[in-house]
N, C-alpha and C positions, 0 to 999 in steps of 0.2 A: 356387648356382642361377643358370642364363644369363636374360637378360634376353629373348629368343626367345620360349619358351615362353609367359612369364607376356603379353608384346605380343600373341602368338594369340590367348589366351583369351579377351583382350578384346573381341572384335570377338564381338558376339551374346550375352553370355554378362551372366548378374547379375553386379553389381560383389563382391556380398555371398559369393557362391560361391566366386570369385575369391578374395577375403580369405579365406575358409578354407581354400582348398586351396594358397594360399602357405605356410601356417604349418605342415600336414601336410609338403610337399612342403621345406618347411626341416628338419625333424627329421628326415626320412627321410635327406638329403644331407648333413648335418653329420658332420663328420670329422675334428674339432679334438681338441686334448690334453683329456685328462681326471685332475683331481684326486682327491685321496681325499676320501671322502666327509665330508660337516664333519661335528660336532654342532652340537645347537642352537642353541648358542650361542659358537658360531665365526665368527667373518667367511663372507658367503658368498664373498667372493673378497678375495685378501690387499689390507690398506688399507682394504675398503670397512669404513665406520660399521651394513652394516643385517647383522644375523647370519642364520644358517640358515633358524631358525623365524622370522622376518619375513618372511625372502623366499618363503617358502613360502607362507606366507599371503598377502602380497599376490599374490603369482602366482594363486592361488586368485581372488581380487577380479579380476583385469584377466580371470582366460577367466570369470569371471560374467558380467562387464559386457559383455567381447564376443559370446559365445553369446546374451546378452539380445536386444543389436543383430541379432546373425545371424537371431535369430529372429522378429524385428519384423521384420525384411525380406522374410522367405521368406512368412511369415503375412497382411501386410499385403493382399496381393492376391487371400486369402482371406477377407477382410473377418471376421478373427478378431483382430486387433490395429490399433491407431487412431492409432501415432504413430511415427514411426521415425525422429528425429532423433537421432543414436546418439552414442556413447563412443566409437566407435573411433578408435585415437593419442592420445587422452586419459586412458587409462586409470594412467597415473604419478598421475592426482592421489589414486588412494589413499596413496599416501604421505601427504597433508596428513591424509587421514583416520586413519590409522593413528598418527599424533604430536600430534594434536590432543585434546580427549576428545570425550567425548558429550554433555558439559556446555556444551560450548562452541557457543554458538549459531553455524549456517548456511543462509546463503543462497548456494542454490548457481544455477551456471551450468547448464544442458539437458545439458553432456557430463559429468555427473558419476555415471555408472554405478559408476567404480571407487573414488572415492567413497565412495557410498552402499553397497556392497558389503561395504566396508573397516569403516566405520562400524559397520555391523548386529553384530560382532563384539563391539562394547562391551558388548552386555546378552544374555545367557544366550536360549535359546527363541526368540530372532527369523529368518527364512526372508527375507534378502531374494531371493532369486530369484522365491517364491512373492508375497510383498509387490508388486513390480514386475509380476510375471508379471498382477497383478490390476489394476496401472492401467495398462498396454500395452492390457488389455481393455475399459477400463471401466465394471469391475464395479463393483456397489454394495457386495461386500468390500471392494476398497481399500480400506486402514487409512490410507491418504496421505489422498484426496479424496472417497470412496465412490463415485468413478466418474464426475465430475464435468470432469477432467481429469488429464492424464498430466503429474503433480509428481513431481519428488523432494521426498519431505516425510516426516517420522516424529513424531509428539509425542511417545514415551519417548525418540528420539534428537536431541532438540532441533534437528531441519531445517525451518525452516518454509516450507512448497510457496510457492514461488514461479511464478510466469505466467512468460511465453517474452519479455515485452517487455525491449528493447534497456535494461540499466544500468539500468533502473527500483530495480533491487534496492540498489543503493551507498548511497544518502542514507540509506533504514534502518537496514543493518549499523551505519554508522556513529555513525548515532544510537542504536544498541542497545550499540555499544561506549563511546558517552559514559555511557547511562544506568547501565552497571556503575557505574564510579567516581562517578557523581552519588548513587547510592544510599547510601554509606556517607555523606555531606556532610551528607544529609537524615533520616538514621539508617531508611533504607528496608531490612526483609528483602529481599534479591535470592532467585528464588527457584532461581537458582544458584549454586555456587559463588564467592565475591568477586573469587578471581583467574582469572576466566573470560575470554577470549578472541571476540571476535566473528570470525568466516570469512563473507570473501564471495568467490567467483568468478566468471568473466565470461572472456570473447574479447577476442582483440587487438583486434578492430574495433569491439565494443562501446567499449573504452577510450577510444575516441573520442568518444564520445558525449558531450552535451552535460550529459545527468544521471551522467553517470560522472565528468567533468571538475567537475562541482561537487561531486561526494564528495570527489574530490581537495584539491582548494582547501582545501573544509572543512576537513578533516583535519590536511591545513599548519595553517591558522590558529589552529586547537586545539592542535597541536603547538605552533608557534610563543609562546603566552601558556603553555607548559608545564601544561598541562593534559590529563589523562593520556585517550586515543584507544586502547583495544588492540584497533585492527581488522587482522584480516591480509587484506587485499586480494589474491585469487590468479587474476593474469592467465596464462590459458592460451591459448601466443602459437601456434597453429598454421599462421599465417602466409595465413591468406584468408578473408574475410568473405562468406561464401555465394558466390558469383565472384569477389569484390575483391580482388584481392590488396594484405595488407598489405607496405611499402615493408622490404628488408631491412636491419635493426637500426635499426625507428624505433622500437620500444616502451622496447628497453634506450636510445636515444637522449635519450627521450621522458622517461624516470621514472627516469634513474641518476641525475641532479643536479638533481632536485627539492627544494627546503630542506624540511624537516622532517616526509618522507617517505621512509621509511628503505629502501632496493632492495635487493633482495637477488635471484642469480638460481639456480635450481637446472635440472638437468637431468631432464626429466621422461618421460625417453623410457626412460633406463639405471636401474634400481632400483639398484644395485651404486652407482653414482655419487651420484643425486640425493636420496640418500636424507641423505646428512651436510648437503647444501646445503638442503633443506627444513627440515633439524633445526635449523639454527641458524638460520633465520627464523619459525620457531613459537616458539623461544626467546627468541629477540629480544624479540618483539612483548609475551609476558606478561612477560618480566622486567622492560621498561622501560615498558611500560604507552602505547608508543607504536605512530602509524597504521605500517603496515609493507607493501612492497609485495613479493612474490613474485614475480617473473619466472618462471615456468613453462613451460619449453619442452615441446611438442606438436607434433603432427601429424594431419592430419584425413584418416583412410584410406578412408575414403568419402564419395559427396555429401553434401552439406549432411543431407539428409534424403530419402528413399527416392523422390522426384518430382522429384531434382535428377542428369539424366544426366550426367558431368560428361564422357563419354566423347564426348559434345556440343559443347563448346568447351573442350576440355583436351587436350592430346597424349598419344597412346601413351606416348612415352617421360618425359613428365611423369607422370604415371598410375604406372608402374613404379618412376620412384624415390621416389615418395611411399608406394608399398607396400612399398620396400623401406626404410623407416625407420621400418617397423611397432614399436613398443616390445613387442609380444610374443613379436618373433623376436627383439630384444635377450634378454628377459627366457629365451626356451626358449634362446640360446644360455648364459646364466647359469647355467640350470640342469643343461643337459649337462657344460659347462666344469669346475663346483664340484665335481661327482659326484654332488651333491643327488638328481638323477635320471637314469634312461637314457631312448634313446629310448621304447623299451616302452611304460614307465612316462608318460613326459609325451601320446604318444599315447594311450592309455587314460583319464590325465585327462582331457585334451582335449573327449574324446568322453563324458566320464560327463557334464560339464558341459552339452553341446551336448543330450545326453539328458534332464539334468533341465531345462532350460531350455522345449525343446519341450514336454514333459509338463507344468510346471507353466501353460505358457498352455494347452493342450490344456483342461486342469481350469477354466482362469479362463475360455474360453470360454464354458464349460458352466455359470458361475455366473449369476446373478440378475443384474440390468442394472437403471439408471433406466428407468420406464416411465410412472410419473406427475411430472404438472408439479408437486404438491404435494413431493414429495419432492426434486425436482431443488432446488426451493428453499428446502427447511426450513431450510439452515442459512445462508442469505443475510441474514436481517434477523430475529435472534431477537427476540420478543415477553414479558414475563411481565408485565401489566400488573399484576398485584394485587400485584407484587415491588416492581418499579419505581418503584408511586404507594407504597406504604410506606418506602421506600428517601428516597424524596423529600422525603416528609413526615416524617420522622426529625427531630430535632430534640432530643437528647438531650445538647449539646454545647454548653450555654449559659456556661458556665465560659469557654471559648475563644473565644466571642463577646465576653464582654466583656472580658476582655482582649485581642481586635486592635482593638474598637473603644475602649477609652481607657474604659471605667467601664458600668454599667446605665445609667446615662441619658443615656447618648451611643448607646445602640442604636438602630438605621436606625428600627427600628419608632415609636420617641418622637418621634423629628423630624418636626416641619411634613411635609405634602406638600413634593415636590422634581420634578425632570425627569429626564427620560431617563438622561443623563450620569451624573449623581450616581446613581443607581439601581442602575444597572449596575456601577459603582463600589463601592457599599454590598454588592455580590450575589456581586462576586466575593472579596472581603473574606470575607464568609459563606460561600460553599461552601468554601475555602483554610482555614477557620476547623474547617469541618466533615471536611474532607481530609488529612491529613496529608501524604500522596501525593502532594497536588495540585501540577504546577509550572506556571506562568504566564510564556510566553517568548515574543519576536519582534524585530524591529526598532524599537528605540527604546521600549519599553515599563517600561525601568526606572526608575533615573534621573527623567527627563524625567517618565514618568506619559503617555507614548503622545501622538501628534500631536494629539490631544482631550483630552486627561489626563482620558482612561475608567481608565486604574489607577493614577493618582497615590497615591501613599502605600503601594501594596501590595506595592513594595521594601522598603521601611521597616519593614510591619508585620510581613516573614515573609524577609526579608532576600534575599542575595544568589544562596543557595542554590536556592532558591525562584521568587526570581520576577528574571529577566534578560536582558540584550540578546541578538539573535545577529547574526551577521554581515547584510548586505544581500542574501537570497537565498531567497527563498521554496521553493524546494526544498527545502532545508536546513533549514528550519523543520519544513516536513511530513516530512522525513525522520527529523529529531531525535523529531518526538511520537509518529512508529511505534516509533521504538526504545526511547522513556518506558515505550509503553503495552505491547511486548513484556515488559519488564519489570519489569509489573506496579503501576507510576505512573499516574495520571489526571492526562495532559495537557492545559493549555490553551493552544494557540498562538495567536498574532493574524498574521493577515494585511492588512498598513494598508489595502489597500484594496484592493474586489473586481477591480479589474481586474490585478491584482498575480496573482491565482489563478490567472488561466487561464497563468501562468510556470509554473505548476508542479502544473497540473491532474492529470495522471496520476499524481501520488504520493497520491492522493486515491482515481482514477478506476479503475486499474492497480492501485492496492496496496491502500491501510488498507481500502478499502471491500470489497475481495474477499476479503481473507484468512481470514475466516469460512468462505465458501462455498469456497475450493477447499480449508482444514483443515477439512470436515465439522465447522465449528465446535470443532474443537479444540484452534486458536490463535485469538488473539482482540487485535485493539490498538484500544481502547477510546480514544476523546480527542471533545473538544469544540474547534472549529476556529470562533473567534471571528474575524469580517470585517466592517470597517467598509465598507459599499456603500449603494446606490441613488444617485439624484439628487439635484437639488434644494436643491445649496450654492448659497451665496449668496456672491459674493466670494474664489470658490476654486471655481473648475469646470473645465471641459475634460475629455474624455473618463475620464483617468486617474483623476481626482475625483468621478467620475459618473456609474461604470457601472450600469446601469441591468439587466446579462442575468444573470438568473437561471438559466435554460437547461443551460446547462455544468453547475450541481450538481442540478437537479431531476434530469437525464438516468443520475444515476451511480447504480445499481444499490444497493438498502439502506440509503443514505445517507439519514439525519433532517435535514431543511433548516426551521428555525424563523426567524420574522422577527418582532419584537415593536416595536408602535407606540408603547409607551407605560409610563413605570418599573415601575411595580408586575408587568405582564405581563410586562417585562424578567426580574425575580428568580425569579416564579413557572416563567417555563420553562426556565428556568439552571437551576433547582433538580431538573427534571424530566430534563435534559438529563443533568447529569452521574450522575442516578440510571439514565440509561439507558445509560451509560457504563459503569459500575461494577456495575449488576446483568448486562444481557445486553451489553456489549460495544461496544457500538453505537457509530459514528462521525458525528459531529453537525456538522450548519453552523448558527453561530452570526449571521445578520447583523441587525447595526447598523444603524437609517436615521442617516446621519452629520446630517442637515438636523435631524431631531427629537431629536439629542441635547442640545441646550441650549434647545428649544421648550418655552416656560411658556403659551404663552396660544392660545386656539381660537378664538375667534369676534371678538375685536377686543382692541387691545395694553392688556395692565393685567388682563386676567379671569381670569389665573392656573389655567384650566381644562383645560390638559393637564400640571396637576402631579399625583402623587398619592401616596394614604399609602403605603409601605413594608411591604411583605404580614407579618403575622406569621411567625413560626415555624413550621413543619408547616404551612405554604401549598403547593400544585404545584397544578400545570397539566398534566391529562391528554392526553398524547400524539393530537395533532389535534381538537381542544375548541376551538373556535371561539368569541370574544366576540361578542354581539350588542346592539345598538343600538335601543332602541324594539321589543322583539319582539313587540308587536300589531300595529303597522302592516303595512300591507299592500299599498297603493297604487303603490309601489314600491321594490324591493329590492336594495340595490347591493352586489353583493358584493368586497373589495378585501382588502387588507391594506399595513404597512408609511405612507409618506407619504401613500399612498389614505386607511386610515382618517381622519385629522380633514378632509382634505379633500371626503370623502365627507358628514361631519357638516355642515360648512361649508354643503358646496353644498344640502344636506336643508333646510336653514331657506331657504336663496331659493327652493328647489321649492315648498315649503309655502308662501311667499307668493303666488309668480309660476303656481301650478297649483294649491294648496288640495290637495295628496298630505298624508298622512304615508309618511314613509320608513323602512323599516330598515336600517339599516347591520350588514353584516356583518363583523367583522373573521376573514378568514382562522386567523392567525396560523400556523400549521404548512402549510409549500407545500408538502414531501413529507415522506411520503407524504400527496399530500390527503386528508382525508377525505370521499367521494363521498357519503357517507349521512348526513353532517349539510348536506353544500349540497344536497342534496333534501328534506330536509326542509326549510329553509330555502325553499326554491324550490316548494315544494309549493304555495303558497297563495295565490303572489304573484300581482298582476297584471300588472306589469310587470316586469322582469329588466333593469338594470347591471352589467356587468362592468366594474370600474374596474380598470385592471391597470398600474402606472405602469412597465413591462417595456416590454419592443418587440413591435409588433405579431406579429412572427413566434417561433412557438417562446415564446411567452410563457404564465405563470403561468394568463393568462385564458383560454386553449387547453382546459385541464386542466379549470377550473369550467364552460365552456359545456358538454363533452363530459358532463361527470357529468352537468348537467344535461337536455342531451338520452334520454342512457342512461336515466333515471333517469323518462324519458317526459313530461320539461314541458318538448320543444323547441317547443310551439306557444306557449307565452309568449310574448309583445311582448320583446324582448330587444335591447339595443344594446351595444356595448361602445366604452371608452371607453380608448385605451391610447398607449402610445408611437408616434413613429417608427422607421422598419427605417435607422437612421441612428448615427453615433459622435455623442457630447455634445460640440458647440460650447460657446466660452466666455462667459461671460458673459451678456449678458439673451437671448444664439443660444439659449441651451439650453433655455428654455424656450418655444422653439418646439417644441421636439420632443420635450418630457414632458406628458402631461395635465397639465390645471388646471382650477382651480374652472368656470369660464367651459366649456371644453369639457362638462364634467358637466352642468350645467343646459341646455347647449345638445344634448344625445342625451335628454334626458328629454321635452325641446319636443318632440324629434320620436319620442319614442314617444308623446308625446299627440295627435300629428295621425295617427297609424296608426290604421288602422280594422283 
């Protein structure tokens, strides 16, 4: 075929029509030798590793996945399909599907049509054309997301939908491929096969990325302590990043001599070729249990996605030899060459495919769609409270209590009152006690017993296996407890310290926290995300020490954000937390006030009154249940949580001297989701209103309780608030310029008393 022609069309013409009438117009022209026809189970061309019935069926996968694409493009501008970031020139990666199983967890890359095509194959009665054809649309069929977003995702085919964000997906896999082999250490049922394999794929340019480079690393270093990693990493290099072009042979430059990351490269363009070179890095990866990287050669036969002209700033004759390295004109020349097929024959495919493809979004058009906000969000933040608060209060496992704690009268519950630290300590002793599943990992938390030694001893009591260091790298932390809780483990990571978070917010923001909503609840990675934060050290501050913004995780969608002032409330909402973990799924922020972790005394040194007893057994804490303070008072009502609370109490006794109020003190404890209907009722009676919020003025926690309060029709209250600077934490005695203190609180209460 002249290169003439195909330069014409260009000029006015869809890019998408164009790709189909290349591939017509190659079968039509083709004039080469023809073989005899194989059997099944013949090489389809001499030498090659993939036989007849292979190549057939994958050929089948690559005109799905392109007819899919064709048809997102043509449809798109009929406002009957929603996404058209396509497969085309990526369609070779059905090979990894086709040598992989179904059991083998993936996250995949956006060009994985041929893929997911390949895949559907494993289990009898499944349509991916009709599947796809329903989240191109979507419908609230989709069996991926009910319509939610356009994922590749399957639950009987173990893909779990992953978002469009750049390598967000790596630190997962990876940690989903650790958690295989953790599971046998811990005697965990995996709830797939033991010699299972993690799949993740991604772009050359992704590769770059800074959460793909720390999958990387990870994986070395896992490898490097011989500790078995079986992720097949499969970069599909088609050599430009939306415009960017990637540099030629930086990826093979980039990851051939990596230490203990194993390269391999296949051709992904020729079935007949890349089919022995995929096969021995699928092999690889399960037989040695190590991280493995694919080199994947591609091609990207159209824009980025249906809004990307590329006919715009790309050459004609750039344009032309990128469609002519089409891998389905490789694949139709395959299959004329073999005898497999004539032309006849591969045009009539062709075309049956292009037929069902249209017909089935036709149909998904016409399906049922989100049309209520309840529904959009049913499966964002599942709820079963009378589950949950049973779950919690469970308490059936007293055997195993006392043996991590050393005998019956070493139980947390017999000791003295205690503080914060030890509480916490004692709480996660008890849920690990009650969990078998449970693992307990971060930086420095073994060993050592954590920069506070909040887990001293609970190496010791449940060993190495259990509870362990990781590398310095907070992505890889959150990455590892997605792949805990994919399967089927209740994670507890620690992150030392909140400002450490926002390194690695979107594995939080981006992932654990969505994965509910875009698997219509299907997949689920349940973990509790313990974070030592706030202000308010003493002798160890500066910003790093003393973040103060809450913000960042109020803001992330479904996420449970609990902050407990004080031990006893410590254990109780631990106990609620991990029960909401393990019943509905739920992903939890745990934070720590690092200042009140070793705080014994409230009102002057020696009165021992922010110690307390150690809650019995079958104690929780109902999911947004607010502590309160003197609940008759009424004079004035301050609402806070975290280093607010005793400060709050504090400042009520100089109120009551220096004004003659009584106060109540609210203790929040749960910032998201607030609960709006217990701070009105709260707020309902009062006469004056404090918002103590030791957060930063903007975007802070105290935002959240004026608005319920206004909503809620008592913004004419007297109201002050009392909160941080819009400032980073200075060191030393700077910092407490720019956090409330006692002093500021009595001094907004003065002046709601001169308010008329």
């Amino acid at each position: 075929m002249s290169a003439n022609p195909i330069a014409a069309r260009h000029k006015g013409f869809n890019r998408a029509e164009i790709v189909d009438q290349n591939f017509t117009e190659f079968l039509q022209l083709w004039n080469g030798n023809v073989r005899a026809k194989p059997r099944d189970n013949d090489p389809i061309l001499p030498g090659s590793a993939l036989d007849a019935r292979g190549f057939r069926e994958l050929l089948e996968s690559q005109l799905i996945s392109r007819h899919l694409d064709l048809m997102a493009r043509v449809l798109r501008v009929q406002n009957k399909v929603f996404y058209t970031i396509g497969s085309s020139g990526h369609e070779g990666n059905a090979m990894v599907a086709r040598l992989t199983r179904h059991t083998d967890p993936a996250f995949l890359h956006y060009r994985s049509g041929g893929f997911m095509a390949e895949r559907f194959r494993k289990l009898p009665g499944m349509d991916p054309v009709m599947d796809s054809a329903m989240s191109f649309a979507a419908s609230k069929a989709d069996p991926a997301s009910g319509g939610r977003h356009k994922v590749w995702g399957s639950k009987p085919l173990w893909v779990l939908p992953q978002t469009s964000t750049i390598a967000s997906h790596l630190p997962k896999a990876l940690g989903t491929a650790v958690a295989i082999e953790q599971a046998r250490r811990i005697g965990h049922r995996l709830p797939i096969p033991d010699d299972s394999i993690a799949i993740c794929s991604f772009g050359d340019a992704s590769s770059n990325h800074a959460t793909a480079q720390t999958a990387f690393n990870a994986a070395s270093w896992t490898a490097y302590q011989k500790l078995p990693a079986p992720v097949l990493f499969v970069c599909e290099d088609n050599g430009i990043g939306i415009s960017v072009k990637t540099p030629s042979g930086w990826v093979a430059n980039n990851f051939q001599h990596r230490p203990d990351l194993d390269y391999f490269f296949a051709d992904g363009l020729d079935l007949a070729e890349g089919y022995a070179q995929v096969q021995r890095a699928v092999d690889h990866c399960r037989n040695t249990r190590r991280p493995t990287f694919l080199h994947l050669k591609t091609t990207r036969i159209m824009g980025h996605a249906g809004t990307d002209f590329e006919i715009e700033w790309r050459s004609i004759e750039e344009l032309v030899a990128v469609e002519a390295s089409d891998p389905l004109l490789r694949s139709a020349a395959i299959a004329l060459e073999s005898g497999l097929y004539t032309k006849d024959e591969l045009l009539a495919l062709n075309d049956t495919f292009r037929k069902r493809c249209f017909a089935a979004a036709e149909e998904a058009d016409r399906s049922p769609k989100l049309e209520r906000l309840d529904d959009v969000m049913a499966p964002l933040a599942p709820y079963t409270p009378a589950k949950v608060k049973a779950e919690a209060e469970r308490a059936d496992y007293n055997d195993k209590r006392i043996a991590v704690f050393g005998g019956e009268e070493k139980l947390p519950e017999k000791q003295p009152p205690r503080h914060l630290a030890i509480q916490i300590n004692q709480a996660l002793h008890d849920v690990m006690a009650k969990y078998p599943e449970t693992l307990l990992f971060g930086e420095d938390v073994a060993q050592k017993g954590g920069v506070y030694t909040v887990t001293k001893g609970l190496q010791k009591a449940f060993k190495g296996s259990r509870v362990f260091n990781t590398l310095l790298d907070e992505t890889v932390i959150l990455g590892l407890a997605q792949g805990y809780a994919n399967m089927g483990m209740l994670p507890i990571p620690e992150i030392q310290y909140l400002a450490y978070f926002h390194n690695a917010c979107d594995q939080i923001r981006g992932e654990a926290a969505s994965l509910q909503f875009f698997s219509n609840n299907q997949y689920r990675n349940p973990l509790v995300m313990r974070i030592a934060a706030l202000g308010y050290q003493r002798g160890f501050g500066g910003h790093f020490h003393n973040d103060n913004s809450i913000t960042a995780l109020r803001d992330i969608p479904g996420l449970v954000v609990g902050c407990p002032s004080r031990g006893d409330d410590a254990a109780t909402m631990l106990r609620t937390m991990m029960a909401l973990a393990k019943v509905d799924g739920r992903v939890c922020a745990y934070l720590e006030p690092i200042a009140l972790y070793m705080t014994k005394d409230l009102y002057e040194a020696g009165d021992g009154q922010w110690q307390f007893a150690y809650p019995e057994p079958g104690e929780a804490m109902t999911l947004g249940e607010g502590r309160v303070y003197d609940d008759k008072a009424n004079d004035l009502v301050i609402f806070t949580f975290g280093n607010g609370v005793p400060m709050a109490l504090r400042s009520a006794r100089t109120i009551e001297k220096e004004l003659g109020w009584k106060t109540r003190v609210v203790d929040l404890r749960w910032l998201a989701p607030l609960n709006d209907a217990f701070i009105a009722a709260q707020a309902k009676n009062a006469k004056r209103i404090l918002v103590l919020d030791e957060g930063r003025k903007s975007a802070g926690v105290g935002e959240g309780v004026i608005t319920a309060i206004v909503e809620a029709g008592y913004g004419s209250t007297p109201l002050e608030r009392v909160v941080g600077a819009d400032t980073y934490t200075p060191l030393a005695g700077a910092a407490f310029l720019v956090l409330p203190g006692d002093t500021e609180v009595v001094a907004a209460a003065k002046k709601l008393a001169v308010r008329k």
